[in-house]
Structures are given as structure tokens and as C-alpha cells.
N, C-alpha and C positions, 0 to 999 in steps of 0.2 A: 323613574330613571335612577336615583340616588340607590333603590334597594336591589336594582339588575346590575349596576354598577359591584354592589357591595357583594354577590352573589360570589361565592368560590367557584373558580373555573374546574372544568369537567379535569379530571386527572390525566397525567400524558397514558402514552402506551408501553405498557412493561415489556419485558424483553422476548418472553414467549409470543405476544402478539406484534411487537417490531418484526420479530423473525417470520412469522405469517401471513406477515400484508408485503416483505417481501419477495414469498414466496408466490402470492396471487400476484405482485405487480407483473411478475416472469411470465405468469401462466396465461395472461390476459394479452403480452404481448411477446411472444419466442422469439420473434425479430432480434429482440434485445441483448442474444445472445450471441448473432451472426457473427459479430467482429472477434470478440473472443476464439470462437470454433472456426472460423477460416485461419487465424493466426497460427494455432494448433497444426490445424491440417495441413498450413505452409510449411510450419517449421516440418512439419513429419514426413510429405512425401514431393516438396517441393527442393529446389537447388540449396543446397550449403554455400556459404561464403564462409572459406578456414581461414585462417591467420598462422595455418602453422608451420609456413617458411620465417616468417618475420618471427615468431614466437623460438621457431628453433634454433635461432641464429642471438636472440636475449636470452633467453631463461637460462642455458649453461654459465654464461658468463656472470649475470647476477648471482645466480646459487654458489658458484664458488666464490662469490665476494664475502660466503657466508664462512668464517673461520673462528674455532675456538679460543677462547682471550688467552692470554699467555700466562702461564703459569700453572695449568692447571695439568693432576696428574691423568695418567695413563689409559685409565679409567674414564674418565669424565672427558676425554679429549675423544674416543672409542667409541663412547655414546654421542658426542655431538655430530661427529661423522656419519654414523647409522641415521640420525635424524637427518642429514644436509641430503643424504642419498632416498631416505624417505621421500622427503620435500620434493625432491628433484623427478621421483618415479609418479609421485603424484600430479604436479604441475607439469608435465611432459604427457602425462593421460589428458590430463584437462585440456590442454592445446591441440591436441588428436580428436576430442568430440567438440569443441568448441565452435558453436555459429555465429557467424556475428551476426545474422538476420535476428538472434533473438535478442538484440538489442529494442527492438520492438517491443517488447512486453517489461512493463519496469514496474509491474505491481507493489507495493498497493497504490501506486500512482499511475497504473499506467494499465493496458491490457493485462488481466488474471492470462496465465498460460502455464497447463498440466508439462507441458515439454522444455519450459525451459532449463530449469536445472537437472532435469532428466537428460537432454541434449543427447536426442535418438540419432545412430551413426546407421540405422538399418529401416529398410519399410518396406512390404511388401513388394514381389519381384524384385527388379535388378537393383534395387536399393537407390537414394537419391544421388543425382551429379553434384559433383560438389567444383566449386572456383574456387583454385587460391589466389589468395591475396599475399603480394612476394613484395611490397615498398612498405615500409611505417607511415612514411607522410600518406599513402592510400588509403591505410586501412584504419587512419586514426580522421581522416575526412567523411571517411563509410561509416565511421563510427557514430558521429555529430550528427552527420544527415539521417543515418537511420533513429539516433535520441529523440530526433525534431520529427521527423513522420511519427516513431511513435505514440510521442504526445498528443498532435494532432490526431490520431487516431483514437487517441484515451479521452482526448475532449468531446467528441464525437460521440464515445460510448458513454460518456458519465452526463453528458448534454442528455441526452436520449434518456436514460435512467432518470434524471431528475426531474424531466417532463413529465415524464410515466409516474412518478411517486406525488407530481407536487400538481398534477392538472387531472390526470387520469387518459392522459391521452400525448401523442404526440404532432408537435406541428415543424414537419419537417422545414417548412422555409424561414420559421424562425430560428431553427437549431442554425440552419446553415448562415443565417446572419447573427449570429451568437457566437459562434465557435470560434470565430479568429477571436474575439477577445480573449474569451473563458483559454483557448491555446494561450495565447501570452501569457495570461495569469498563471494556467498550470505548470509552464516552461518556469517561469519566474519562481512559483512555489518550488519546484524541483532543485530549480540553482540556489532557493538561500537553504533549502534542507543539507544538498552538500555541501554549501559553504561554513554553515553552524556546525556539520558535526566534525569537517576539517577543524574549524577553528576550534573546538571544546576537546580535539581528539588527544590534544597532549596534554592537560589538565587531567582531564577523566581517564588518562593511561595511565600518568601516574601516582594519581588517586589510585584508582584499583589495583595498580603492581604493590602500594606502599598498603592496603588491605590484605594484600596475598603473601605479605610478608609473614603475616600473624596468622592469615585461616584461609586458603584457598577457598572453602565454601563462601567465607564471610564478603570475599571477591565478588563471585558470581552474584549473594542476593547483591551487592552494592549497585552492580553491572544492570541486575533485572527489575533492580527497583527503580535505578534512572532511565531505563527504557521504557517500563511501563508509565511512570512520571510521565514521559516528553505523550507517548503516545494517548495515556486518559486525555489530557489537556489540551492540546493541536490535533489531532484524529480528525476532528469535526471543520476544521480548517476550509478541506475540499465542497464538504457540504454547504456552508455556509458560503462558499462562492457562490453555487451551483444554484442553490435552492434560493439563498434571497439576494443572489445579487451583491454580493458587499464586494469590494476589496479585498486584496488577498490582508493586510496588516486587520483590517475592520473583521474579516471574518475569523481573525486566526482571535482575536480580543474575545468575538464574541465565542469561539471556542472555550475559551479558558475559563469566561463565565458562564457560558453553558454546563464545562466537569465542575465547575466549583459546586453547583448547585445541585449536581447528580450524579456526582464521584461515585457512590456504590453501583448507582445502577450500568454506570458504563464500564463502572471493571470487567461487571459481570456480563455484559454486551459485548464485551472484545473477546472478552474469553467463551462464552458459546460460541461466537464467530471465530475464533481460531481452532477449539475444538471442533466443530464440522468442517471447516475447510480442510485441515490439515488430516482429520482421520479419513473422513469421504476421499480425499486426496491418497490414501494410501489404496482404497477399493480401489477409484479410475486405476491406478499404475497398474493392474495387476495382470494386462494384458501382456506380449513382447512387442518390442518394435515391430516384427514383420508378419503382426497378425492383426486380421482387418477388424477384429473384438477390440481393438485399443478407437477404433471410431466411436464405439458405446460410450468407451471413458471418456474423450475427450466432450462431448454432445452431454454427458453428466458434469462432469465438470463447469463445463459452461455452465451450462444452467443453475447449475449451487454457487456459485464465485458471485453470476449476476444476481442471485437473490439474497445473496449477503449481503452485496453494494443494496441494491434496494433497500435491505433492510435496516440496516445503519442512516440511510436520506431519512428514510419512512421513521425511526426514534430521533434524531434530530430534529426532523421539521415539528413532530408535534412535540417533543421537548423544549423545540424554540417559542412553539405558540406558547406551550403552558408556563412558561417564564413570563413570556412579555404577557399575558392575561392576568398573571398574578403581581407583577409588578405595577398596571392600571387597577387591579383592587386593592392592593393595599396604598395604595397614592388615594385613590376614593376615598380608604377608610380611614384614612387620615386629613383630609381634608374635610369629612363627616364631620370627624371630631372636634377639630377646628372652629367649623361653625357653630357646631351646638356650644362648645364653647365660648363663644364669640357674644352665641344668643342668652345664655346664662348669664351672662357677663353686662348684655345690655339692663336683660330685666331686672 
């Protein structure tokens, strides 16, 4: 017992084969992609809900709140104009494509979806009907309800996944007695994500405006190195709900000790996973809105977003085993030594 005890656990899984078990967990069940690619197909040939009575009646009056400080010359007052009308032709487009259905997808916490910041205004034949939404108190109600279905719906899809990675199988009637929780929990993790970045956003702005003083570049690495920071560290957060069960504060802990102990390997796990999503993500786009070749994209996309989620549960959970295996052997092997100590000690 003492020397299976003292035995080194089997090594976790590297990042080429995380990315490959989740790409068989996809292949074993395509189910798993359904939620995603219906979401897609909604947003694409299904009703709009615009906001842009309500959006055209705010945005002028905000934007001219935007004025140059006083004193400056001719020049520099020339150019902040040209920007406030920039802004204004910009945010006046965004309100023209803008859905609020795709409040539904709130990746990486929520449904992956090829469409939503693309926000298709065309699809095949007569193009979609679109509802506007003409009250603020309406459309900030619509808003809430649609956050909370899509949760529920992300719970749903991340429930499902981590049955698929952590059993080899799925047992529908326990998802569906799981999910109201794991919803709270995901709801909850959503609300202290925007509450933390509210609260760190005025520190960390002018942190980085008082680095951009001295080097615009030296801004951005400031920028990308506290982003990558939060994300090595909490990433695993979700997992660790999903997969064993914890608490959202207990799995967000055991996140941070999970990257302490395999910081390289998960830099390098985000980033193959952002490199395939986002470049594959550029193949799916290459279809137009009103050509039925954008169904391939969407049906590909799914299925790579869900084999990334996979693939991230599938390096977690055996990153969690092989921590907690090696933290029971060297407790063994210290406890070995102990004794024999003990026994030295007698004789």
C-alpha cells in the first residue's frame, strides 16, 4: 500500500491531446452542438427585435455631450469634431444592425455565436421581419429577460458538455435537475464578473492612460498582460463548477490553484484555443448574409466552439486529478519519511 501510495501519478493531458478528446467528445455526441446552431439560425433567418427608435432618440443627444475642453486651438478642436461625427456615423450603424435577441449568446459564458457581432440585417429571400422596440423601460426589461433565458440556456449547454467530458455519457434527467442550480451559480458568476470589472475600471483606466502617457505600446502590453492575468487564473472557474461540483468562490480558489501549478501550460491552452476559434471563425464568415453556404459556417462553427469548451473541461478535470494525486503522494511521502524516522529514532 505505502509503495502504490508513493507511486507518481500518470502525467495530466497536454494541450495537443486536451484539444483532441475535445474534439472526439463533439464527435461521439453532435447533439451537443444543437443549442449553439439553432441560436445562430435564429439570429439569422429568424424575427429582429431593433432598439432603434429608442437608440435614435439617445445617441444624438449623448454624442453632442461630447465637446472639445476649452482652450484648445483651431486644429485640435477640427479633429475632435471629425471624431465626435466619426463616433456618431459609427454608433448610428450599430443601432441599424443591432438585435437584441442576440443578447442570448454572452460567450465565453454563455452560447458561442458566429452572428453576433456580425449582426446579419439580410438572409435569404425576403430577408428577416424585424419588431421595433419604441419605450427604454421595454427594451431594457427585454433586455434582463433575454440575459436570464440566455444563461439558462448556457447552463444547459455547459451542463451537457461536462457530462459528455466527465462520464462519457449523458443523463438527461439529472441535467435537468442540476441546471437550476448550476443557472444560479452561472447568473451569479456573470454578475460579480461585471461587478469586479466595474469596480477595478477606474483604477485600471487610469493606470493605463498614466502608462500611455510615456508609451502607447507600453499601455496596451499593461492592458493585455492584466487581461491575460485575470483570464490564466479564473478561466477554470466555470469548470470547476460544472465538473466537481464546487461553489462558485470554492471553484474560482481552486482555479487559481489549479494556473499556479500549470501557468505555462494554460497560457498555451488559451491561446491554441483562441487561435482556432478566432481564425476558423474567419473561414465560417466567408459566406454573405443571403447565401444558404453561411448554414455550413454556422454547423462548423458550432462544432469547433463546442470542441473547445470540451476541450478546456477535458485539460481541467485531468489537471484537477493530477494535482489532487500528487498532492496524496507527496502527503504519503512525507508521512513515509516520518515514520521511518520515528522507527530510526526508536531503534
Amino acid at each position: 500500500m505505502t509503495a502504490q501510495l508513493r507511486k507518481t501519478p500518470a502525467p495530466p493531458l497536454g494541450i495537443v491531446a486536451s484539444i483532441a478528446s475535445g474534439f472526439e467528445t463533439v464527435n461521439a455526441r453532435l447533439e451537443l452542438i444543437l443549442l449553439p446552431l439553432a441560436l445562430d439560425l435564429f439570429l439569422w433567418l429568424g424575427p429582429h427585435l431593433s432598439l432603434k427608435p429608442v437608440l435614435a432618440a439617445v445617441l444624438p443627444g449623448w454624442v453632442n455631450q461630447l465637446v472639445a475642453p476649452p482652450g484648445v486651438d483651431a486644429a485640435a478642436a477640427q479633429n475632435f469634431e471629425t471624431m465626435r461625427h466619426e463616433l456618431q456615423t459609427i454608433l448610428t450603424a450599430s443601432a441599424e444592425r443591432f438585435n437584441l435577441f442576440a443578447v442570448l449568446s454572452q460567450f465565453p459564458l454563455g452560447l458561442p455565436s458566429l452572428l453576433v457581432r456580425r449582426a446579419p440585417v439580410s438572409a435569404p429571400g425576403d430577408g428577416p421581419l424585424t419588431w421595433l422596440v419604441s419605450s427604454g423601460l421595454e427594451g431594457v426589461l427585454l433586455f434582463v429577460a433575454f440575459w436570464l433565458l440566455g444563461l439558462f440556456l448556457s447552463a444547459c449547454y455547459f451542463d451537457a458538455v461536462a457530462q459528455q467530458v466527465r462520464d462519457a455519457r449523458i443523463n438527461w434527467r439529472l441535467l435537468l435537475k442540476q441546471v437550476w442550480g448550476d443557472w444560479a451559480r452561472l447568473t451569479a458568476l456573470t454578475a460579480v464578473i461585471i461587478l469586479t470589472l466595474g469596480f477595478l475600471s477606474l483604477p485600471l483606466t487610469l493606470l493605463i492612460g498614466l502608462v500611455a502617457l510615456l508609451s502607447v505600446a507600453a499601455a496596451q502590453f499593461v492592458a493585455a498582460t492584466l487581461a491575460i492575468w485575470l483570464l490564466a487564473y479564473f478561466g477554470f472557474t466555470l469548470p470547476g463548477i460544472l465538473l466537481q461540483r464546487r461553489g462558485l468562490f470554492g471553484a474560482a480558489w481552486d482555479s487559481i490553484r489549479l494556473a499556479h501549478t500549470s501557468l505555462p501550460q494554460t497560457l498555451v491552452l488559451y491561446a491554441a484555443v483562441i487561435f482556432i476559434y478566432v481564425g476558423l471563425g474567419q473561414v465560417w464568415s466567408l459566406p454573405p448574409d443571403d447565401s444558404w453556404l453561411l448554414v455550413i459556417g454556422l454547423a462548423g462553427h458550432a462544432l469547433v466552439s463546442t470542441a473547445l469548451v470540451a476541450a478546456m473541461f477535458a485539460f481541467y478535470q485531468d489537471r484537477f486529478r493530477w494535482w489532487v494525486e500528487m498532492r496524496q503522494t507527496l502527503r504519503a511521502q512525507a508521512q513515509a519519511r516520518r515514520d521511518g524516522a520515528n522507527r530510526r529514532t526508536k531503534a
